[in-house]
C-alpha positions as CSV (number, residue, x, y, z in Angstrom):
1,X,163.8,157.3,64.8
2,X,161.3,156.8,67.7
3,X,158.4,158.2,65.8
4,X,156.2,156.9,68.7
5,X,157.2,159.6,70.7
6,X,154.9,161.7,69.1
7,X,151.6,160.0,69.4
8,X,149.7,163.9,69.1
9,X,151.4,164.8,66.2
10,X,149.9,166.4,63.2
11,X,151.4,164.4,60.7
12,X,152.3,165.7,57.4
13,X,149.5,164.5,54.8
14,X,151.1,161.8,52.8
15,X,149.7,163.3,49.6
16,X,151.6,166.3,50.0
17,X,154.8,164.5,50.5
18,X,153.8,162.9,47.2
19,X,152.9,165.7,44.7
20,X,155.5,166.6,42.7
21,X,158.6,168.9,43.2
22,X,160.4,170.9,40.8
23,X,163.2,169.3,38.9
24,X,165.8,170.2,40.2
25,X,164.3,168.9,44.3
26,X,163.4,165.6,42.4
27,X,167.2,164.9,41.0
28,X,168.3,165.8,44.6
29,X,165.5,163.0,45.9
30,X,167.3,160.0,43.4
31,X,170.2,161.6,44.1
32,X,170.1,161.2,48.2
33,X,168.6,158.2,47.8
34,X,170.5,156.3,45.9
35,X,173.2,157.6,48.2
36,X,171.9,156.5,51.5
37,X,171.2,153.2,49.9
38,X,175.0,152.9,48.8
39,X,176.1,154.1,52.3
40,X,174.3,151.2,53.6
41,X,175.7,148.9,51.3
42,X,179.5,149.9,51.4
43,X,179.0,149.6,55.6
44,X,177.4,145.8,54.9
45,X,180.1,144.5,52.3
46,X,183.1,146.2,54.2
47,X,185.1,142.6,55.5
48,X,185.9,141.5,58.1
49,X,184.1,143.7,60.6
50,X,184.4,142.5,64.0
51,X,181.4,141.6,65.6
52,X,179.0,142.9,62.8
53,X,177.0,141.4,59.3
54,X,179.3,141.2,56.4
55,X,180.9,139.2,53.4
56,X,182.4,136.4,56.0
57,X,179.8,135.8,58.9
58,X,176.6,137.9,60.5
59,X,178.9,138.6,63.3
60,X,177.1,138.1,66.4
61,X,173.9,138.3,65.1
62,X,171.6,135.1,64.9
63,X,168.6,136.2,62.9
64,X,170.4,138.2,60.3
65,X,173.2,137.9,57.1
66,X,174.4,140.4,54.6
67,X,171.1,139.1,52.5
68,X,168.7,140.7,55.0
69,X,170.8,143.7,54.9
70,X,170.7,143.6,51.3
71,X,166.7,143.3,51.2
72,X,166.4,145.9,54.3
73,X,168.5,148.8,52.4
74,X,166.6,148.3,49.1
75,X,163.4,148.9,50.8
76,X,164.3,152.1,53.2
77,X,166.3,153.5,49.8
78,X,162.7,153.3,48.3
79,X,161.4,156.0,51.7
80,X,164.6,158.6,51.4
81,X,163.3,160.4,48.6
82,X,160.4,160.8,50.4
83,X,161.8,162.1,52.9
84,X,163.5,164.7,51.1
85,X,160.3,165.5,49.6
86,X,158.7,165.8,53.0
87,X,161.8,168.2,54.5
88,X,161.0,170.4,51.5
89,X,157.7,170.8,52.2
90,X,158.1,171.7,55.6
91,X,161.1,174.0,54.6
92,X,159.4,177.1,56.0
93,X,158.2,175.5,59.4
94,X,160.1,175.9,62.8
95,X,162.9,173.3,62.6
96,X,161.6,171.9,66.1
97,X,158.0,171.8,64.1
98,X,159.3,168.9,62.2
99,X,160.3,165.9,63.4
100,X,156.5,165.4,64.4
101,X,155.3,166.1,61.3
102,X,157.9,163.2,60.1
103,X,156.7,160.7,62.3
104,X,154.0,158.7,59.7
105,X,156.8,158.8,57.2
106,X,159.6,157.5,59.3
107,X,156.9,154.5,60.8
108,X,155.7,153.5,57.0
109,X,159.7,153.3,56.3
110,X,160.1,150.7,59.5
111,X,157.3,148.9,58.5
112,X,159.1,148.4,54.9
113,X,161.9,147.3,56.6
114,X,160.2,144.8,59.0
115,X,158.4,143.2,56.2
116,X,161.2,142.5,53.7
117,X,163.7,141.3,57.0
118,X,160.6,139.2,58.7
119,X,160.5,141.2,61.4
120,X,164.7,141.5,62.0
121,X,165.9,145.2,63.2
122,X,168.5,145.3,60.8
123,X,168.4,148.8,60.4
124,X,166.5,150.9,62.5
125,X,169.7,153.4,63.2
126,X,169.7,153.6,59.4
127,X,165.8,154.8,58.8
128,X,167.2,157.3,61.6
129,X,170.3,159.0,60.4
130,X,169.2,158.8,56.8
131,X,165.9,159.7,57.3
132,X,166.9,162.9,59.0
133,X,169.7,164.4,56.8
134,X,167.9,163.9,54.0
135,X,164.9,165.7,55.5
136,X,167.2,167.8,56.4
137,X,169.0,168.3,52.8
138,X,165.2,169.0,52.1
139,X,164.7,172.1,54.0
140,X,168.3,173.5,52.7
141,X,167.0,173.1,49.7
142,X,163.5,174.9,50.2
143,X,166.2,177.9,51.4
144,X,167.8,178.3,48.8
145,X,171.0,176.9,50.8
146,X,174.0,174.1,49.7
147,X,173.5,171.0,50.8
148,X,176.9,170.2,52.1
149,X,178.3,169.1,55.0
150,X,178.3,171.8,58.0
151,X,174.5,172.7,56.3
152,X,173.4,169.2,56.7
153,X,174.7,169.4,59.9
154,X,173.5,172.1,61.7
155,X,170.1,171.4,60.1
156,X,169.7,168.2,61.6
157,X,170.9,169.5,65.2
158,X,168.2,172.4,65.0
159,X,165.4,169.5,63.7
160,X,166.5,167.6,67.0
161,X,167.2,170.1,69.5
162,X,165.8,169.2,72.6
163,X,165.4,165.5,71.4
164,X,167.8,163.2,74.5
165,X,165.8,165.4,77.4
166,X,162.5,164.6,75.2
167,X,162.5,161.1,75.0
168,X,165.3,159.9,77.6
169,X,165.2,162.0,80.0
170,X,162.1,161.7,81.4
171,X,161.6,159.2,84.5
172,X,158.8,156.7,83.8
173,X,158.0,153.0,85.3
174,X,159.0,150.8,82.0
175,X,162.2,152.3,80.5
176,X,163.4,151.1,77.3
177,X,166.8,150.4,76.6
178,X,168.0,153.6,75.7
179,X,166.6,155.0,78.4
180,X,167.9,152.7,80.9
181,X,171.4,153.1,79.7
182,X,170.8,157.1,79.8
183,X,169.6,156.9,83.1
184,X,172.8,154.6,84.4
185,X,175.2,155.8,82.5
186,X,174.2,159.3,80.9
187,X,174.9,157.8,76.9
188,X,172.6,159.4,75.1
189,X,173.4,157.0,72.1
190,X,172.0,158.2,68.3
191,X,169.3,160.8,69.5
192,X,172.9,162.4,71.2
193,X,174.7,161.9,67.9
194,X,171.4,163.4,65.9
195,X,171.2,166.1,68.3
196,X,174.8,167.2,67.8
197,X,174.5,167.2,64.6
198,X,176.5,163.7,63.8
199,X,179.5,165.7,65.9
200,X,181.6,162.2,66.1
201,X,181.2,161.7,62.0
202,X,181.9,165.6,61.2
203,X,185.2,165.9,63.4
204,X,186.1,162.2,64.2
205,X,185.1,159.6,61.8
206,X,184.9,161.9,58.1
207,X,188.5,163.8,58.6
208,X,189.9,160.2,59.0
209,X,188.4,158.6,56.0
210,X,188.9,161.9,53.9
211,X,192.7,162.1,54.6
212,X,193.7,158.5,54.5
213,X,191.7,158.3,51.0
214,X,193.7,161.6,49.9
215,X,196.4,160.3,51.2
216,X,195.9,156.9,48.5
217,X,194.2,154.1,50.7
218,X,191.6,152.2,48.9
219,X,188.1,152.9,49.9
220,X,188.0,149.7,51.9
221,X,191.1,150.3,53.8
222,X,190.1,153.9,54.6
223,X,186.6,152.5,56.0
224,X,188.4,149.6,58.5
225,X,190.6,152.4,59.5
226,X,187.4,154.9,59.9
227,X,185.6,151.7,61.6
228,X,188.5,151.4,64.1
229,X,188.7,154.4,65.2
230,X,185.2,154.7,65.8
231,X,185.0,151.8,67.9
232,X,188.0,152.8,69.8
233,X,186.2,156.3,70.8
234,X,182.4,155.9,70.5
235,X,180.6,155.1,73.8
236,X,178.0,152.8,71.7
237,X,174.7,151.6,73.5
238,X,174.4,148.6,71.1
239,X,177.8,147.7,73.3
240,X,176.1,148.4,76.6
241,X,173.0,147.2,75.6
242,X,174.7,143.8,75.4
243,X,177.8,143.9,77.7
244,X,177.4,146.6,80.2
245,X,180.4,149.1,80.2
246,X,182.8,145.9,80.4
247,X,181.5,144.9,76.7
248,X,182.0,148.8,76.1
249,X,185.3,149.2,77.7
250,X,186.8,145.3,75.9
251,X,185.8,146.9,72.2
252,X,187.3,149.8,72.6
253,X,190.4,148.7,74.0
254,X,191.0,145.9,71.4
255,X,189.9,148.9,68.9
256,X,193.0,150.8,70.5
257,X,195.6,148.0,70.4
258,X,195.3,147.2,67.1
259,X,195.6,150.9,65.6
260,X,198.6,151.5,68.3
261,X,199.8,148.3,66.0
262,X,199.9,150.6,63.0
263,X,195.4,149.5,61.9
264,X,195.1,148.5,58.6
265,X,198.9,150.3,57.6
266,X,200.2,147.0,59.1
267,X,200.5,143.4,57.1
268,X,198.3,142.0,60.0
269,X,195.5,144.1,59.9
270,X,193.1,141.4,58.6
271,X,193.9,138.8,60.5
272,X,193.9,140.9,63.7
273,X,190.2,141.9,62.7
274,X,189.4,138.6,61.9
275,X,190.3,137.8,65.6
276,X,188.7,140.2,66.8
277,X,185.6,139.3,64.8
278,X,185.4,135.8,66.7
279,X,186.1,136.8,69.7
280,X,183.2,139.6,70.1
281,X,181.2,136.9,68.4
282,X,182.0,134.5,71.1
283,X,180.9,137.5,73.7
284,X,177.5,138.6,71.7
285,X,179.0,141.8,71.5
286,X,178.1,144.4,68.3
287,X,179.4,147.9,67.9
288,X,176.3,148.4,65.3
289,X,176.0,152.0,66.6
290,X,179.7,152.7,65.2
291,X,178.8,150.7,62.3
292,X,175.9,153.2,62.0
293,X,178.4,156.1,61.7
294,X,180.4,154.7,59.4
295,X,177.3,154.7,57.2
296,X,176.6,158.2,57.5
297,X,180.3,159.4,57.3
298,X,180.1,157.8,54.1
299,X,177.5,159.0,53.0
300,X,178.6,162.6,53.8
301,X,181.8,161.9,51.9
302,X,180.4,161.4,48.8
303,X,177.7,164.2,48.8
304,X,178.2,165.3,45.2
305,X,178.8,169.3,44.0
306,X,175.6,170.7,43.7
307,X,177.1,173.2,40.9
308,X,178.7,170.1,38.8
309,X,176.0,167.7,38.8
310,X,172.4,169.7,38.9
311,X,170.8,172.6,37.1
312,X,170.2,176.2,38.9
């Protein structure tokens, strides 16, 4: 979340954020928490990802390892209660009131993570995604509304409405990365996905995972299956970023060959990923955006029943 884009803000007090809810919002805080730390955890374990941290390499990343992962999603789990907190106390605000009012909250949870990784991004896209639904979860329940899926959702889209023209669409001297890759290519990367509303988890990435898993796949499975897809369809700027549209255009095809091989139904699956895995590491290329959304689809596919699991 590019807090920085909202040096005027007036940003909530961090008292308020820390006085005490009812009961039945603080549950919900462990509960979310705990949840978006999980998410992070399943995405980090989940072997062999090609190109990306897990149990077998760090991919084709240098300064990081599933330890720094492992450190980093202890320490932003610590900031998502807070941030559900924070989205309840701004439940009666415009939605496009808050994300400023987020912005001293979503910098204290970056700093957390740049201290315990020595400074490593290893999940920035994280503080993002998770940081916003469960503000978002928040403000559903200030209203009195389930926090399910399509609520989450829609909540999140109407918090960042507005949010790619905001901060990428602007023309300014010394463009960021992002920005750059907006400007060439018109990707609006995870501010497009926030915006939407997570559109690629809710009708690409969570149907899949839901109905292989239904359909008896182990959880791991399900995820290399979810991850595949993903990277055969998502036009990810951590791709660009480091390839251009050929690094894009390489992932997503080899994405595409191996489910037109039958993905993870087939005997090979592994070892095709492990292929995979060295040769993106041989071309510096990372689809961590996709990795991002297979956080969040997890994380949305384990949201618990409100009516089984908390009091009224």
């Amino acid at each position: 979340m590019n807090f920085n884009n909202y040096p005027n803000a007036e940003c909530i007090n961090q008292t308020v954020i820390d006085q005490p809810a009812n009961h039945h919002i603080e549950r919900w805080a462990k509960v979310l928490g705990k949840l978006a730390y999980d998410a992070m955890m399943e995405e980090v374990l989940l072997t062999p990802k090609p190109g990306l941290v897990d149990q077998r390499n760090s991919g084709a990343h240098r300064d990081m390892d599933k330890e720094t992962f492992k450190r980093s999603a202890l320490a932003i789990a610590d900031y998502m209660p807070e941030f559900v907190r924070a989205g309840y106390t701004l439940g009666h605000i415009a939605p496009q009131l808050v994300l400023p009012q987020l912005r001293s909250l979503g910098i204290a949870c970056e700093r957390a993570m740049f201290q315990t990784t020595d400074g490593v991004n290893t999940h920035k896209g994280a503080v993002f995604a998770f940081g916003l639904l469960c503000a978002a979860a928040g403000r559903l329940l200030a209203g009195k509304k389930t926090v399910a899926v399509m609520n989450l959702s829609n909540e999140v889209a109407a918090i960042c409405q507005g949010m790619v023209e905001r901060e990428l669409g602007h023309n300014r001297q010394r463009l960021t990365a992002g920005e750059r890759i907006y400007h060439t290519y018109g990707f609006t990367g995870a501010r497009g996905e926030a915006e939407s509303g997570f559109l690629t988890v809710l009708e690409l990435s969570l149907p899949t995972y839901l109905t292989y898993r239904q359909a008896g796949w182990d959880n791991e499975s399900s995820l290399l299956q979810t991850l595949l897809l993903l990277m055969s369809c998502n036009s990810d700027t951590n791709l660009v970023s480091r390839g251009g549209l050929e690094g894009l255009e390489y992932v997503k095809n080899a994405a595409r060959d191996i489910l037109l091989l039958g993905g993870c139904k087939h005997h090979q699956s592994i070892q095709w990923m492990t292929e995979l895995d060295e040769d993106l590491i041989d071309k510096n290329l990372s689809p961590g955006g996709s990795a991002d959304l297979l956080a969040v689809t997890w994380f949305l596919a384990h949201l618990p029943e409100e009516s089984a699991c908390f009091d009224a």
